[in-house]
Each structure stands twice: as structure tokens, then as C-alpha cells.
C-alpha positions in Angstrom: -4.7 -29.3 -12.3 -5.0 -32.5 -9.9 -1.8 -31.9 -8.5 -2.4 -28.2 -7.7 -5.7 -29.5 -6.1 -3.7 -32.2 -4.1 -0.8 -29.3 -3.3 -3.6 -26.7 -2.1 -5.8 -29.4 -0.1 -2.7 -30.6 1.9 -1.6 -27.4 2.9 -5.2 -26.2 3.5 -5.3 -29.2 6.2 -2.6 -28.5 7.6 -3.4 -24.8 8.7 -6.7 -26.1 9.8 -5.6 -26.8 13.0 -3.8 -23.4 13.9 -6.0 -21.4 12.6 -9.1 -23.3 14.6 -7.1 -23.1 17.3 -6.1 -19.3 16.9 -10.1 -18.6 16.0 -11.1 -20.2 19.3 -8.8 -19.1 21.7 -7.4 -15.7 20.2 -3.7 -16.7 20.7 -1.9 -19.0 18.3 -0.2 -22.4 19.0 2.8 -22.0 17.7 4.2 -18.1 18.6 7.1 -18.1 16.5 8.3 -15.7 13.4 9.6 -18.8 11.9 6.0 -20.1 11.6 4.3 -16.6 10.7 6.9 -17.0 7.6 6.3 -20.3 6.8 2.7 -19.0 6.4 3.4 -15.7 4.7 6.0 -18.1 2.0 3.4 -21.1 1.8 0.5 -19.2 0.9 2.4 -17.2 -1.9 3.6 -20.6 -3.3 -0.2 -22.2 -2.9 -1.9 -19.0 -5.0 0.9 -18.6 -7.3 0.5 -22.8 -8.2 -3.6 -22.1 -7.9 -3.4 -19.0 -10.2 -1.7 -21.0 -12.8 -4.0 -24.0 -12.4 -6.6 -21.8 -13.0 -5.4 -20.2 -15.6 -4.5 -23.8 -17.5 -8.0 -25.3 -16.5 -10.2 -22.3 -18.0 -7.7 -22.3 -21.1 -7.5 -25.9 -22.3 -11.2 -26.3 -21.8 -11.8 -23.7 -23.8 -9.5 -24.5 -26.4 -11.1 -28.2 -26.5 -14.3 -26.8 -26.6 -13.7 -24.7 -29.0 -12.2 -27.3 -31.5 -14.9 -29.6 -30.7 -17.3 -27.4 -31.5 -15.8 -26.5 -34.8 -15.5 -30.0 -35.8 -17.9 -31.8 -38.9 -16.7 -35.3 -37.8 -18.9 -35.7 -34.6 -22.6 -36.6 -34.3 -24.9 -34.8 -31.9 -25.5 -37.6 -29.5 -21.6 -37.0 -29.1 -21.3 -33.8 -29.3 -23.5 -33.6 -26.3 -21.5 -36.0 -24.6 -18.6 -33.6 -24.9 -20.9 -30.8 -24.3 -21.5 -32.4 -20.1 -17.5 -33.2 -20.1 -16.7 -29.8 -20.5 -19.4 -28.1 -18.8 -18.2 -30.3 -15.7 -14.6 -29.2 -16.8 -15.6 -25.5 -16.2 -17.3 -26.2 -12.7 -13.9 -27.5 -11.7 -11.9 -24.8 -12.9 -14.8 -22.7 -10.8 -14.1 -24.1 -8.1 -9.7 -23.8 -8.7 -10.9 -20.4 -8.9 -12.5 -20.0 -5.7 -9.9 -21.5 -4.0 -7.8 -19.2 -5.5 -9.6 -16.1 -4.3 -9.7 -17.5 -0.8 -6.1 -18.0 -0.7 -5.6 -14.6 -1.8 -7.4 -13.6 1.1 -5.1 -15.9 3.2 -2.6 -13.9 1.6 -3.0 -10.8 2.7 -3.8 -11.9 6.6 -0.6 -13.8 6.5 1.1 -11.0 5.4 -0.4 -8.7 8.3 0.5 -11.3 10.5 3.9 -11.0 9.6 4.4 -7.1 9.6 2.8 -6.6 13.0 5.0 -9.2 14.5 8.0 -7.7 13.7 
């Protein structure tokens, strides 16, 4: 999950740049179909890592919360303990999941980028 979040955050600052400068001024930086594909192929890579970060995060919290839950052995001042982990656990995998929404959306610009430049 960190290294999806490390993967998605680089690449997210990296586009910053073109797509301020493409917001601002209409016209991109770099008008090349090499770059529009670097875009269209980065972003599928980025939500496909995202999607399955997301997927692990919700899944493996839930699984642990789960066995916790179902387990004698712990005392409630514990239990609660575990209780805040995972609830903080799900607000990340929340946010994984926002991110991958908004890369979707990425997505799909890219790839109208792409078709109406060629």
C-alpha cells in the first residue's frame, strides 16, 4: 500500500507541472505524441497499481478486523485499541480509493488526448 502511495504521488508530481501549465495557458508544454502516450500508458499503470492497492488495503483490514473481532483472548481496553488502528486503516484505504477514482478520470482525458491527436 505505501509503495503504491509513493508510485501514485511521484507521478502525480510530475504531471503537476504540464497540466498547470496546459490549464493556464490552453496549449501544452511538451506538443509531442511521444508525451500524450507516456500519459495515456502511465496513467493505466498508476490505476491498475491503485486499483489493486485498494483492493489489498479494504481486504486485509477487513480480514484483521474480522479475526480480531472474533477473538476471546483480548481485553476491551485492547480491543479498542485495535478498534482506532483499523478504523484509521479504513480512512487510508478511503483515501487509495479516491485516488483511484481521480486517476480514472485522468484516464479517460488522457485517452481523449491521445485519439484527437492522431
Amino acid at each position: 500500500m505505501l509503495v503504491s502511495i509513493i508510485v501514485g504521488l511521484a507521478y502525480n508530481l510530475l504531471q503537476t507541472p504540464f497540466a498547470a501549465y496546459y490549464a493556464i495557458r490552453g496549449k501544452r508544454i511538451i506538443n509531442n505524441t511521444k508525451f500524450l502516450l507516456f500519459e495515456f500508458y502511465g496513467d493505466k499503470v498508476i490505476l491498475c497499481i491503485l486499483a489493486t492497492a485498494v483492493g489489498a488495503a479494504f481486504g486485509v483490514t477487513t480480514d484483521l478486523k474480522t479475526l480480531s473481532d472474533g477473538s476471546k483472548d483480548i481485553s476491551n481496553h485492547v480491543r479498542s485499541k485495535y478498534d482506532e488502528f483499523y478504523s484509521m486503516a479504513f480512512v487510508s484505504a478511503g483515501f487509495l480509493f479516491i485516488g483511484f477514482i481521480t486517476f480514472g478520470v485522468s484516464s479517460i482525458t488522457s485517452s481523449f488526448a491521445v485519439t484527437k491527436e492522431e
